[in-house]
Phi, psi and omega in degrees: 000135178248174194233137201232112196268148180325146163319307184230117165350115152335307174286320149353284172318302161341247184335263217294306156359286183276307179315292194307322170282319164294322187276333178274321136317296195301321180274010195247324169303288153010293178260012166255012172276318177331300225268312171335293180309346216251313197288280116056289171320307219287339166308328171316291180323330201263338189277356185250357130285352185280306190291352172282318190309275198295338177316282166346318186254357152308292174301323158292313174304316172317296216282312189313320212257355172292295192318329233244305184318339205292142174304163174068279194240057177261334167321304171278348196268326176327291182329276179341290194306325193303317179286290171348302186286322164328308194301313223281286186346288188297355155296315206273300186290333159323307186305321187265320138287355177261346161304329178291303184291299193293011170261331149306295210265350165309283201293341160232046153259357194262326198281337209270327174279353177272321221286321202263347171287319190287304164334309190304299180308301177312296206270334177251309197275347177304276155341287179311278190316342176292299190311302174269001177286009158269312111048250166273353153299321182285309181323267207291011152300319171271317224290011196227030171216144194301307201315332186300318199278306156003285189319290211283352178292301169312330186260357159300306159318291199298298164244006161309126192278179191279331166300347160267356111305351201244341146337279200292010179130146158297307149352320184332305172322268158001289216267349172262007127250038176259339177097015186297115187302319203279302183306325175300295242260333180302296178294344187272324175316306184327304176276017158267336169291333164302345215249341200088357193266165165243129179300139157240026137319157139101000000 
């Protein structure tokens, strides 16, 4: 009987798997750096108003405290510049909140494009991969002990599809509850392979 191994290797598959889920991760990290960067911009307007803003009140506080020497009326003259400069603050603290709010909504519009790929990743591809590496740990632990390759000939049976049984013979059944050692030894290769594994029989 011969065993007709996939166009491409069960471990193989893996493996390009995971290089995939990582390159994929890695651009969804990328575009939520991006997307950060982007978000981000919106900020300007708010950092050139806080430096106009304080500018402004920087320079009215000055003209103010020029002014305020003048004799007689330097006391009234003041005030305007003094309201003025008030003004100019609050524009400047305007600025500087709105650099707060859009660095909140950078980070969480960057976590949130970040967030549903890696759940994708945690909750569907994570698992599967745990599983079968629990899995093919048990395989190769038995597969070089008869009861094992036993198991693993059943569990060939069981979930193998049928057309790759039927690769091994019309017979296959049959000769695996005649105890046929070649049939034993065929169907458990057959789930090692699936598993990524190799016999090291022979």
């Amino acid at each position: 009987m011969k065993i007709y191994a996939d166009r491409v290797p069960a471990a193989v598959r893996q493996l390009l798997t995971d290089i995939l889920v990582v390159l994929w991760v890695y651009a969804w990290v990328r575009a939520g750096l991006w997307v950060n960067d982007m978000v981000e911009k919106l900020a300007v307007p708010g950092a050139k108003l806080e430096s106009a803003g304080g500018g402004i009140a920087d320079n009215l506080t000055d003209a103010g405290s020029k002014v305020g020497g003048v004799p007689l009326v330097g006391d009234q003259l003041v005030k305007p510049f003094e309201g003025a400069a008030s003004a100019a603050r609050s524009i400047a603290e305007a600025g500087r909140q709105q650099q707060d709010i859009v660095d909140t909504l950078a980070l969480v519009v960057a976590l949130i494009a970040v967030a549903v790929p890696l759940a994708l990743v945690l909750f569907g591809w994570l698992p599967l991969r745990l599983r079968w590496m629990r899995r093919a740990a048990v395989a190769s632990a038995v597969r070089d002990q008869p009861a094992g390759r036993d198991l693993l000939a059943l569990r060939a049976l069981a979930g193998q599809p049928l057309n790759r049984l039927a690769k091994l013979g019309p017979d296959i059944a049959q000769s695996w509850r005649n105890g046929d050692a070649e049939a034993v030894d065929a169907l458990a290769e057959l789930e090692l392979r699936r598993l990524g594994l190799r016999s090291r029989r022979g």
